[in-house]
Backbone as CSV, one residue per row, in Angstrom:
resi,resn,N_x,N_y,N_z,CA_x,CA_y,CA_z,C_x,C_y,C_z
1,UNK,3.262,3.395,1.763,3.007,3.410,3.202,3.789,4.565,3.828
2,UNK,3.286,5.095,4.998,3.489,6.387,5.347,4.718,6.076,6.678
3,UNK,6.028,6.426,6.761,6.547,5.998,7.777,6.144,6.582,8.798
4,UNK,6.421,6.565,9.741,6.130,7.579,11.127,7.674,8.074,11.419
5,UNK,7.320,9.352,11.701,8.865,9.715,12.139,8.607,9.930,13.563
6,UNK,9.692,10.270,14.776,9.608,10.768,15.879,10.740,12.013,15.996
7,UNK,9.881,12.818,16.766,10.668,14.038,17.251,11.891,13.733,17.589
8,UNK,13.375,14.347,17.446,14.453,13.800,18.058,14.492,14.052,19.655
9,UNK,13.453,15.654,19.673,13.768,15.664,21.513,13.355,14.544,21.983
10,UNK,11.817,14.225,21.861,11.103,12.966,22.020,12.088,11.607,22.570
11,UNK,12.579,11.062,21.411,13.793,9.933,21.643,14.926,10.111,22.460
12,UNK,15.288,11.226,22.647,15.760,11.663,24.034,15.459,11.520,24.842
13,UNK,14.151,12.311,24.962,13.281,12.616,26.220,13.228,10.976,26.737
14,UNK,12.904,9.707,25.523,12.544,8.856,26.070,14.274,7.745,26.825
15,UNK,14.816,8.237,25.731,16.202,7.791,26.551,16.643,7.956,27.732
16,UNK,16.817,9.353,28.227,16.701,9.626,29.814,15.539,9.295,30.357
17,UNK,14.423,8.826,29.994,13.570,8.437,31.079,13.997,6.669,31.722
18,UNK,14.272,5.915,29.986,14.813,4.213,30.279,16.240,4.019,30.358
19,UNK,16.747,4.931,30.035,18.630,4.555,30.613,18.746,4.326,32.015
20,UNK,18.093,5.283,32.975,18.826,4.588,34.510,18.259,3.026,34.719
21,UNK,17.262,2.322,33.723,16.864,1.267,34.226,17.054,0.463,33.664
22,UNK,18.698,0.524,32.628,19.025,-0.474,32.112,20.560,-0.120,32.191
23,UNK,21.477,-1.455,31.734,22.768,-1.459,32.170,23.346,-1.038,30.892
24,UNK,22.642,-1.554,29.594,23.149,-0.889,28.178,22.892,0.002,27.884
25,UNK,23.794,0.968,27.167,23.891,2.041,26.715,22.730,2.152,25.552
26,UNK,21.350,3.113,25.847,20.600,2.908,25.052,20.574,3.690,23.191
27,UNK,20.727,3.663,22.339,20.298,4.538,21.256,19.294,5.084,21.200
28,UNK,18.945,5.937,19.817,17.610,6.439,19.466,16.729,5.378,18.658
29,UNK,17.543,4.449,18.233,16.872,3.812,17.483,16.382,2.164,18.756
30,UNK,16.629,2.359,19.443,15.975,1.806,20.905,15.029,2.639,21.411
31,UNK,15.446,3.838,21.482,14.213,4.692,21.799,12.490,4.997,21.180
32,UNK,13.166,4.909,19.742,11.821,4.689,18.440,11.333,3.347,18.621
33,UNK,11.753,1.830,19.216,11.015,1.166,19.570,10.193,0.822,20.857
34,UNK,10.903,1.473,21.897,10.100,1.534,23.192,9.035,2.392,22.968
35,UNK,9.091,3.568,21.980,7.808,3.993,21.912,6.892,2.962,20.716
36,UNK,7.310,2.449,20.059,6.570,1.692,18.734,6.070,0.796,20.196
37,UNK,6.571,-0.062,20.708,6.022,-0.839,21.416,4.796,-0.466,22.480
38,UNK,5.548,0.963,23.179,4.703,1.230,24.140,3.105,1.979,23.390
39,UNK,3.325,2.368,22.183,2.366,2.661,21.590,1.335,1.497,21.257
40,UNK,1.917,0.385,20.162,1.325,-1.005,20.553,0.176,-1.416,21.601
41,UNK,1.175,-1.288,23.081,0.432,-1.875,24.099,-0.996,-1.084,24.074
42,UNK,-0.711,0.200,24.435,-2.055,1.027,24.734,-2.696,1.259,23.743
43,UNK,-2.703,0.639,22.197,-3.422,0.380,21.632,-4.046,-0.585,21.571
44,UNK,-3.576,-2.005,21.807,-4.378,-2.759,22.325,-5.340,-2.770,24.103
45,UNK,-4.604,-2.470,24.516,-5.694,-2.010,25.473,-7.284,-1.345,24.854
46,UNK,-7.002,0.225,23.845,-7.727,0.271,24.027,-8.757,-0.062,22.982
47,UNK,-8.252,-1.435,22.285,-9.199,-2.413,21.488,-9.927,-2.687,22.541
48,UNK,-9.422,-3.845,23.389,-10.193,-4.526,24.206,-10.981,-3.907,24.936
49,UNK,-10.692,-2.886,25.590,-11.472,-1.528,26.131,-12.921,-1.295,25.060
50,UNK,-12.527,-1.126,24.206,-13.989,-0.669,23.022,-14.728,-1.914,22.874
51,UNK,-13.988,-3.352,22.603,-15.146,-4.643,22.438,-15.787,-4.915,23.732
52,UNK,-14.935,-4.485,24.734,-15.594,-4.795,26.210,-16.904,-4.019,26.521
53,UNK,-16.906,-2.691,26.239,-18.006,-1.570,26.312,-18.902,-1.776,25.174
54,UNK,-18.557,-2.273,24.299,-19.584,-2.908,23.054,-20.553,-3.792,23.571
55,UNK,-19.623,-5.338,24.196,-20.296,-6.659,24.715,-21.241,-6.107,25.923
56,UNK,-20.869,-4.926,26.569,-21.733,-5.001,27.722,-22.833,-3.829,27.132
57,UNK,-22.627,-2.886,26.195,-23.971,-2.254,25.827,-24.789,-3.177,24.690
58,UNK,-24.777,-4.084,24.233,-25.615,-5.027,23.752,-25.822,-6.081,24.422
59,UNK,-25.407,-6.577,25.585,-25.767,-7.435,26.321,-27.152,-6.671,26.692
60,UNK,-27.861,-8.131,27.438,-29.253,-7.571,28.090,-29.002,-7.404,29.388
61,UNK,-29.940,-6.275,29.658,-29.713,-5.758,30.989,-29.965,-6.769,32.129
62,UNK,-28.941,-6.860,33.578,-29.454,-7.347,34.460,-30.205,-6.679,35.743
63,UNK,-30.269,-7.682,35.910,-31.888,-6.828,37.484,-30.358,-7.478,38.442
64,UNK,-30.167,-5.884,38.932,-29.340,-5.908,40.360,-30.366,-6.406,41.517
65,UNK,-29.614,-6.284,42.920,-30.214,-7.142,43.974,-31.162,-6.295,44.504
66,UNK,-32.100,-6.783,44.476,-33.619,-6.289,45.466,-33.762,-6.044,46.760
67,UNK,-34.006,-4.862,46.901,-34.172,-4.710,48.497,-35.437,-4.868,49.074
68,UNK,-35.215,-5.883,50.261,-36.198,-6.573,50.624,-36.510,-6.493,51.958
């Protein structure tokens, strides 16, 4: 299995972005999981994103409202 590495600026970069919004002193190896995580999330997003656009292009079409 292939590890993933991260850039060290990167884990920086991400340290000064989440240190003022926490009271502990953060590491890099805190940093490699806020991105593992934040990567996570927006990958699931964009599962659900792709089955959602799936369910509605095989759904059958509906008849919007008629103007009358």
């Amino acid at each position: 299995m292939r590890e993933n590495v991260v850039d060290p600026a990167f884990l920086d970069k991400t340290i000064a972005f989440w240190q003022p919004r926490t009271t502990r002193t953060l590491t890099r190896e805190d940093a490699r999981q806020i991105i593992e995580n934040a990567t996570g999330f927006f990958r699931v997003l964009a599962e659900w994103d792709a089955k959602a656009k799936a369910a509605r292009s095989s759904a059958p079409p509906t008849q919007g409202p008629t103007d009358g």
